[in-house]
Every structure is written in structure tokens, then in C-alpha cells.
FIZA-567710 format. One line per field, with one value per residue (C-alpha): residue number from 1; residue in three letters; chain; x, y, z. Coordinates in nm, 2 decimals. Layout:
<recs>
pos (NUM,...) .
code (ALA,...) .
unit (A,...) .
X (X,...) .
Y (Y,...) .
Z (Z,...) .
</recs>
This chain:
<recs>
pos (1,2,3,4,5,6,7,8,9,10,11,12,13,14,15,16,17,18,19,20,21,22,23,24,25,26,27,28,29,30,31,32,33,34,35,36,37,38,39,40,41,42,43,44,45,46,47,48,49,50,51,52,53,54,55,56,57,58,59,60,61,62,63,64) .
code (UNK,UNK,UNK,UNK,UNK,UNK,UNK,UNK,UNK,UNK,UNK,UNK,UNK,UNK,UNK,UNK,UNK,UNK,UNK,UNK,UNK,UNK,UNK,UNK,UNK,UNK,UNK,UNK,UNK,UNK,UNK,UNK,UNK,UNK,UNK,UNK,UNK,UNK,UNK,UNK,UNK,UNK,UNK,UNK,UNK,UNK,UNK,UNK,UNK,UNK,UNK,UNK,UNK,UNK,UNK,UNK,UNK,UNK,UNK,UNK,UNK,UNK,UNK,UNK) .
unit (A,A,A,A,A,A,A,A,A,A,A,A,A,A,A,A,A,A,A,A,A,A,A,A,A,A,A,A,A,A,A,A,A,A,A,A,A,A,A,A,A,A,A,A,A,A,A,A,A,A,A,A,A,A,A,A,A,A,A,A,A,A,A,A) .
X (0.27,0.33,-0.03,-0.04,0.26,0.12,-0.22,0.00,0.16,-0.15,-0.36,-0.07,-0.06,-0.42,-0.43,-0.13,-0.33,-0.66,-0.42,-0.25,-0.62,-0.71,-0.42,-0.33,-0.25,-0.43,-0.23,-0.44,-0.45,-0.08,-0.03,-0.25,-0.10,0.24,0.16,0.03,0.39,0.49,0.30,0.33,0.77,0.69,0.56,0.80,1.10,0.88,0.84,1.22,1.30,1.10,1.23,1.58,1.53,1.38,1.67,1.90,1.69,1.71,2.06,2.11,1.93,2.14,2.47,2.37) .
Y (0.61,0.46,0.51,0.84,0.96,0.83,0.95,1.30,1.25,1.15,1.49,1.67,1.54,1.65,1.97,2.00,1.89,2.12,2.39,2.32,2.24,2.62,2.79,2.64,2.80,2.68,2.58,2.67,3.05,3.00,2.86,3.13,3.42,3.29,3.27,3.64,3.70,3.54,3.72,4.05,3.94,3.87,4.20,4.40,4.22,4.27,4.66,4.66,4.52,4.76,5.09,4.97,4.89,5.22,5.41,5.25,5.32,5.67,5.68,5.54,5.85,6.11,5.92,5.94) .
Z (7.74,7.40,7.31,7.42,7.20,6.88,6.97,7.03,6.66,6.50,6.65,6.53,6.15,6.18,6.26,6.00,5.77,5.88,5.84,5.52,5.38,5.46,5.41,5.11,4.77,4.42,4.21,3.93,4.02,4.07,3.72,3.54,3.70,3.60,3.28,3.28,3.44,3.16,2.87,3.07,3.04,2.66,2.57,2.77,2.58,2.25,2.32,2.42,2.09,1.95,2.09,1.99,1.66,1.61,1.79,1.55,1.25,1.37,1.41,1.08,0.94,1.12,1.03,0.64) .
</recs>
């Protein structure tokens, strides 16, 4: 009975690891599309900056 249970456990760790081996995610295509997420997050806050210093430039004008 013994045997059978860790024969049972040991098919199981198995086929968790078939599965995990086929399903699983690279790391390295995670890691470069977050730093695209990144860069893309970068610019955004660049072109943010941007627009409101221009906004403000503008509203200097029309105040003088």
C-alpha cells in the first residue's frame, strides 16, 4: 500500500512537471516585453511632460 502511494505521488510530480515544462512561460520574453512596458511608460510620462510645459508656456503668453 505504501509503495503504491509513493509510486502515486511520484507519477503525479511527473506529470506536474510535463505540464509545467509545456506550459511554461520564458522568462526572457517576459523580461523584454517588460522592459518595452517600461520604455512605452517612459515616453508616455515624457510626452505628458511635454504637453504641460507647453500648456503653461501658453498660458504665460495669454496672461502677459
Amino acid at each position: 500500500m505504501n509503495d503504491q502511494v509513493a509510486n502515486s505521488g511520484t507519477v503525479t510530480q511527473m506529470l506536474n512537471t510535463q505540464r509545467a515544462s509545456v506550459s511554461g512561460v520564458s522568462l526572457d520574453e517576459e523580461m523584454t516585453n517588460l522592459m518595452q512596458y517600461q520604455q512605452a511608460y517612459a515616453a508616455s510620462a515624457q510626452l505628458i511632460t511635454t504637453i504641460n510645459e507647453m500648456l503653461q508656456t501658453v498660458n504665460a503668453m495669454k496672461t502677459v
